[in-house]
Each structure stands twice: as structure tokens, then as C-alpha cells.
N, C-alpha and C positions, 0 to 999 in steps of 0.2 A: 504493500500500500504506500510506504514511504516514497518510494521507486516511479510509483503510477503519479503520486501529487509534487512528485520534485522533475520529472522528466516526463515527457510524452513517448509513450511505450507503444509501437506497432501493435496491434490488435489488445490492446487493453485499454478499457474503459473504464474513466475517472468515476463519471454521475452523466445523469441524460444529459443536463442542462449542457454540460461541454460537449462530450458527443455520447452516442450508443449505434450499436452495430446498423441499423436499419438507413440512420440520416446519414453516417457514413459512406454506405452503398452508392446512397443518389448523389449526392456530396462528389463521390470518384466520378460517376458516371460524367455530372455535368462538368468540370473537371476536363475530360478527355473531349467533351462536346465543344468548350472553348479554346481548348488549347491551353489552359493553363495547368500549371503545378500541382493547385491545390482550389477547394472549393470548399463553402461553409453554408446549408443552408439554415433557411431562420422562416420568423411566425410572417413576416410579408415582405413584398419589398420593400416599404417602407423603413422598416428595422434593416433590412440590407444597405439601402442607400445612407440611412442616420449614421448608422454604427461602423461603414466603413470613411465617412467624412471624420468621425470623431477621432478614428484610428490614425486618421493623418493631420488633423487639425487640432491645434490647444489656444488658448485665449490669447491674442496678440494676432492672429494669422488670419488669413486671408484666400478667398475660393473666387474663381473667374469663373462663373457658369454663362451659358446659353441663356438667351433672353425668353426663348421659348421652349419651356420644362410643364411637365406635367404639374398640374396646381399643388397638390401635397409637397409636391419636393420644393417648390418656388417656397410655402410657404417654412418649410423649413427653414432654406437660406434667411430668407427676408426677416422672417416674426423671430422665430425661435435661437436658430445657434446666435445671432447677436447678444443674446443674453449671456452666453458665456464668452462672449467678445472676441468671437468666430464674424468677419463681415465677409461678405458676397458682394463682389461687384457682375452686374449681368451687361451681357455684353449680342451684338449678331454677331456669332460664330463664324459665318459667310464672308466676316470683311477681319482678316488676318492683324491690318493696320490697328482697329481698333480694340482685338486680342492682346495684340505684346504690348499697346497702352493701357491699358488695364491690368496689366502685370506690374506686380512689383516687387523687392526684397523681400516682404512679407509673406509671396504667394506661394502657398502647398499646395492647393490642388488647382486642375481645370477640369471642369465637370460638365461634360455634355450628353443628349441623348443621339444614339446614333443617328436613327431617323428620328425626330421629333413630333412631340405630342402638343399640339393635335394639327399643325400646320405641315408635317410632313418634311422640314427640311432635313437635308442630310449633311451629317457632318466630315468634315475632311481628317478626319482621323489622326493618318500620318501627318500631314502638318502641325496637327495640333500638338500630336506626341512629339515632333521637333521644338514647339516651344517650350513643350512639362520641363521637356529635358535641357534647354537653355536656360531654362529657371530655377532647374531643383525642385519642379514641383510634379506629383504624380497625376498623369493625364485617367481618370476614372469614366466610363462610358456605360449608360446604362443604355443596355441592348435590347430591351424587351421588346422595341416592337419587330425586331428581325432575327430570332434565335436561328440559327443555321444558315440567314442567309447573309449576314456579317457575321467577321469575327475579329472583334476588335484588338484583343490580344497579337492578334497576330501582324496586327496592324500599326502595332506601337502602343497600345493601351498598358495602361498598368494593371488597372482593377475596372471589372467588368460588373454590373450587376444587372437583376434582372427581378422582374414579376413574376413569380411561376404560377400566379394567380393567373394569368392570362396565356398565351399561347402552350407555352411547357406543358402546362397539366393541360388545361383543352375543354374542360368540362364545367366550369363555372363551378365547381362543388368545394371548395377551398380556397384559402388565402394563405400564400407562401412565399419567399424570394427565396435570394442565393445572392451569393459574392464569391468569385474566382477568380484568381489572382497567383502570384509568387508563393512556397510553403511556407517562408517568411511572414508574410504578409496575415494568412490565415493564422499560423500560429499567435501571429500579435493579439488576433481577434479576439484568442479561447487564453489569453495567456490568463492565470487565477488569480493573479495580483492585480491588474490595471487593463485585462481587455475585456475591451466595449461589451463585444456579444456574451462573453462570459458574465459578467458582471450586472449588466442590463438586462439578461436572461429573456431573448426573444427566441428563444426554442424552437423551435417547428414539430410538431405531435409525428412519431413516427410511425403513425400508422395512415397521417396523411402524407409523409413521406412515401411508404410503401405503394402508396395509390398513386403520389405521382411518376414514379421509378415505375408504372406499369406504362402510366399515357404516355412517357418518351419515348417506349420504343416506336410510338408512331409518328411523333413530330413531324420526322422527315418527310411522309406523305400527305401529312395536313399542312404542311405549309406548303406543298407544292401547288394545292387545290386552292386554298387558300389566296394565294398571290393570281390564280389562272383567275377564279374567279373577280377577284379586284380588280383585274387589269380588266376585263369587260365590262365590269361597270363603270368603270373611270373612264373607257373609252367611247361607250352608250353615250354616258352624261357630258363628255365633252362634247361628241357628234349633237346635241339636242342645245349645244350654246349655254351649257351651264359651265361656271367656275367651277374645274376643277382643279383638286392636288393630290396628286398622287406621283411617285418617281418612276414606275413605268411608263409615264406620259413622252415622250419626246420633247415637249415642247417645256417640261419641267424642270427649273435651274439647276439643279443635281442632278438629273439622269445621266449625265453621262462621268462622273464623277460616283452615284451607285453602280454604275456599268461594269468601273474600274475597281470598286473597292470588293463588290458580290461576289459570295462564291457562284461557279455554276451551279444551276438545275434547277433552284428552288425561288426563283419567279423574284418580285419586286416588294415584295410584302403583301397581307389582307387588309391592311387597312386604305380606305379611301375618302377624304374630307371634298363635301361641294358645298358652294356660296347660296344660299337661294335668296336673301338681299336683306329679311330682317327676321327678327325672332318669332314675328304672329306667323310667317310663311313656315318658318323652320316648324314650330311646334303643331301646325295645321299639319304640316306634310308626314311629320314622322307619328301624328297620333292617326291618320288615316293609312298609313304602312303597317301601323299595328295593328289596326283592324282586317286588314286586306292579307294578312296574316304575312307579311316580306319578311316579319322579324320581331325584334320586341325593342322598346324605349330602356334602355339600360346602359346603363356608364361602365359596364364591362367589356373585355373584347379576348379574341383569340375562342371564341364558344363555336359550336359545329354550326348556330342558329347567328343570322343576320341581327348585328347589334347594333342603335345607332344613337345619339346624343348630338345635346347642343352646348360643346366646350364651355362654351361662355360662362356657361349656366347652370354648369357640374364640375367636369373635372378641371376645368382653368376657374374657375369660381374666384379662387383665393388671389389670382391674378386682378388688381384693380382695373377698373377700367380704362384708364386713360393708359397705363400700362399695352391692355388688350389691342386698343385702337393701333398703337404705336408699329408694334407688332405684327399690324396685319389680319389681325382675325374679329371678322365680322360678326357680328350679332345674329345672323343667319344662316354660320357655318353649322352643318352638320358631322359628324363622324363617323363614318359608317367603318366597324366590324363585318365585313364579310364573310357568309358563313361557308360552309361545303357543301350548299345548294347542288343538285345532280343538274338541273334545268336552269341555266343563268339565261334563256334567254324569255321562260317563263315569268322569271322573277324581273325580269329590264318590262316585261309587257306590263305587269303591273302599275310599277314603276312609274312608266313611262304614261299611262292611262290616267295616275293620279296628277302627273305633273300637267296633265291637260286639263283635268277635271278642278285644281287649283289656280288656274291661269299662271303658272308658277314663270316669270319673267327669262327669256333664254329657251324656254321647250321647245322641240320642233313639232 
């Protein structure tokens, strides 16, 4: 026992809370899925993203994020770690100049999402990790909305993290992340003195472990389906004169820099964001897709079933408004989760029938 709480022993186990044989498993799995070292899962991503910022940041220092992050994680930056005199400066990722000025002696981390939530930009990876590393500070990329089809690590990331709430597991029936990374890195996480996850004890139940170490073996063909079917509907809704974003698009400022960065086979991603112009049109449109059964109104994604939401108004919430505007995202953006629909061209008639039956501005 001395042995097991003074050193980390190859197949022995402290207490769940650090590991047990089950979250270990999935842990390696994902792990080899990113290319990293070492993997740590935890109760969400949330606790993934907190606890791996806290392991590189202490009161004095300083985080460069993306101006466009998922609303929990913005309000983390913004509200909370300044309390313990952690500041965020946010920045567009897209313009490099205004990256390395937002850098400073100060700066540990740079924290971006690879494709972004919910305006879809994509970020340049490698460049960015040329700056961590001009800096000294570690380039972190939360990957969730593209598991297999980046892989940032490989890309110059340092620390990867991810929802497994959403695409990994697949089934909307759990909330769980993960953080992969260097064996350094994880070890700091679980270390019993002073790391984060240890200590702040966001666990992940292993037997919601066990259930998601089942849905990854099929990842790889849900996101294939997944990305086929988004590109059709991004390509529908463009041909009908709607705003779309999506980086399959051609005509989308990252496609060709997702082109460069993607592995093959596994498509552009499921997720696809269209403008319809203001929130009464967004919330008319997507409570009549619910009905017409396309999908359902939920601020989840990566589900088998069509998910869709009005960022603004959910999960960018916590983003203020003038913030929003600055940004880029409209009051009448939508987010569509695409699901693994057998018939996308059933599901585009729908669709397509409501946006006429709304007079929805752009339809053809």
C-alpha cells in the first residue's frame, strides 16, 4: 500500500476516485485514438477542460482563447478563473497578428476549439502550436466536434480534450469528457498532493465508462454518416440561398485549411449552422421540424436523431450580447446536429416544404 500511494504502480489501483480498472481501459483506448501518451477520463467535459486549464495555470497567468468557444467554457474564462487571478484574453484565432499580441510573458496556455462552437471556424493548429511554443505556453484544443476527423496532437497540440457527452459515446445517455495528452501531463492531473482531477474528484462512474468503451468501437462509422449526411444538408440549404457554415462548403474560409489539416475518410464533421435572419424565424422553424418529426429542439449533438438549437439562446447564452454581434452570430442562427438519417433526401423535402410554408427569407 505504501508503494501504491508513494508511486504509480502499473496495474494497481490507488481508490476509484484516481483510477480503477474499467476508466483505465477507455482512458488507453482514447489515448491511442489521439495519438497521445496518456488519457484521463472525468464526470464531463467540463471538469476536463477546468481541470486541465488549472493544471497549467496558477494566479498571476494568463490564457489566449478563441473568441468563439462554447458558452460554459467562455464563461469559465470570463466569470470564474479570474477569481483566482487566472485572466483570458479572447482573441479571432483567424488573424495570427492579433494572436502573438495578445501574448504575453504571462501567457500558459492558448486555448482553442478545433472547429468551433457554434460558428464552425476552424482552427490552424500548427500555427498556433508555433506560437505555445514561442511562448512557453501549452497550445490545448478541445476536439469534440471532430473526434477522428482531427487530430490535434499530432498536429502540434499539447492537450486535447473532448465531450464524450457528444459524439464518442453517440447516444445522448451520459455526460463525460476526457483529456489526452503527454504521461507527464496526466500524471500531474491524478498526482494526490496538488492535482486538479485528483483532488477536485470529477470521477466518471465506471460503468458509464464501460458503456462508452462499447459506442467507440463504432465512432469511426458514425462519423462517417454523420459528416455525409451534413455535407447534404449544408449543400440543400446553400443551393435554397440560405446562410450557411459549414467547412465542407467550398466556399467556407477554412475548407481548405480543414482539407489540409483532416484525416482521410471520415467527411467534414455533423455539425451544420444556417442564418434564417432573426430568433421568431429560428424558433418558428425549428419548433415546426419538431413537429414534422426532422429531429428534436435540444442543445445536444453527436445523437443518431437530428438535433438542433439557437446558440444565442442556449449554449452561447453566457456569451453577452454585444460580444455575440461582434462575433458574427446572429440571432437567427441555428445549429443543426445531424443525425444518421438512412433518407437525407426525405429529411431536405421536409425541410425544404417548411422553409416554404414559413416564407423563410433565401428559400428557393
Amino acid at each position: 500500500m505504501e508503494e501504491v500511494f508513494e508511486h504509480e504502480i502499473e496495474g494497481c489501483f490507488l481508490y476509484s476516485r484516481h483510477w480503477n480498472p474499467t476508466n483505465k481501459s477507455l482512458a488507453a483506448t482514447l489515448a491511442r485514438m489521439e495519438a497521445g501518451e496518456s488519457a484521463q477520463v472525468m464526470a464531463s467535459g467540463m471538469a476536463a477542460i477546468s481541470t486541465s486549464l488549472l493544471q497549467l495555470c496558477s494566479a498571476g497567468d494568463e490564457i489566449v482563447s478563441g473568441r468563439t468557444v462554447y458558452g460554459g467554457t467562455y464563461a469559465l474564462l470570463a466569470n470564474l478563473l479570474p477569481r483566482f487571478g487566472i485572466r483570458t484574453r479572447f482573441v479571432d484565432l483567424g488573424d495570427m497578428r492579433a494572436v502573438r499580441a495578445a501574448v504575453t510573458d504571462k501567457t500558459r496556455v492558448i486555448y482553442c476549439e478545433s472547429v468551433s462552437n457554434p460558428l464552425l471556424e476552424v482552427a490552424d493548429i500548427p500555427m498556433l502550436a508555433g506560437v505555445a511554443r514561442e511562448c512557453g505556453a501549452a497550445l490545448v484544443v478541445d476536439n469534440t466536434f471532430s473526434p477522428l476527423i482531427l487530430s490535434p496532437l499530432r498536429l502540434g497540440a499539447d492537450v486535447v480534450v473532448h465531450s464524450m457527452t457528444k459524439f464518442i459515446n453517440g447516444t445522448s445517455d451520459c455526460v463525460a469528457g476526457c483529456v489526452i495528452s503527454s504521461h507527464d501531463f496526466i500524471a500531474g492531473l491524478n498526482d494526490i498532493n496538488n492535482g486538479p482531477s485528483m483532488l477536485l474528484g470529477p470521477v466518471l462512474d465506471s460503468h458509464r465508462a464501460a458503456s462508452i468503451l462499447k459506442n467507440l468501437h463504432s465512432l469511426h462509422v458514425r462519423m462517417v454518416r454523420h459528416s455525409m449526411n451534413a455535407l447534404f444538408l449544408a449543400t440543400r440549404c446553400q443551393d435554397a440561398g440560405l446562410t450557411v457554415y459549414y467547412p465542407g462548403l467550398t466556399h467556407h474560409p477554412q475548407h481548405d485549411l480543414m482539407s489540409r489539416q483532416m484525416n482521410p475518410g471520415f467527411g467534414y464533421g455533423g455539425i451544420v449552422a444556417i442564418d434564417v435572419g432573426d430568433k421568431a424565424t429560428a424558433d418558428r422553424l425549428m419548433m415546426r421540424m419538431q413537429e414534422e418529426r426532422v429531429g428534436y429542439l435540444a442543445v445536444s449533438l453527436g445523437y443518431f436523431k437530428t438535433l438542433f438549437s439557437a446558440p444565442g439562446h442556449s449554449t452561447s447564452s453566457e456569451i453577452p450580447a454585444e460580444e455575440r454581434q461582434k462575433m458574427g452570430m446572429g440571432e437567427g442562427l441555428i445549429r443543426f446536429s445531424v443525425g444518421l438519417d438512412n433518407d437525407m433526401e426525405r429529411t431536405w423535402g421536409t425541410i425544404s416544404a417548411l422553409l416554404r410554408e414559413l416564407e423563410i427569407p433565401g428559400r428557393s
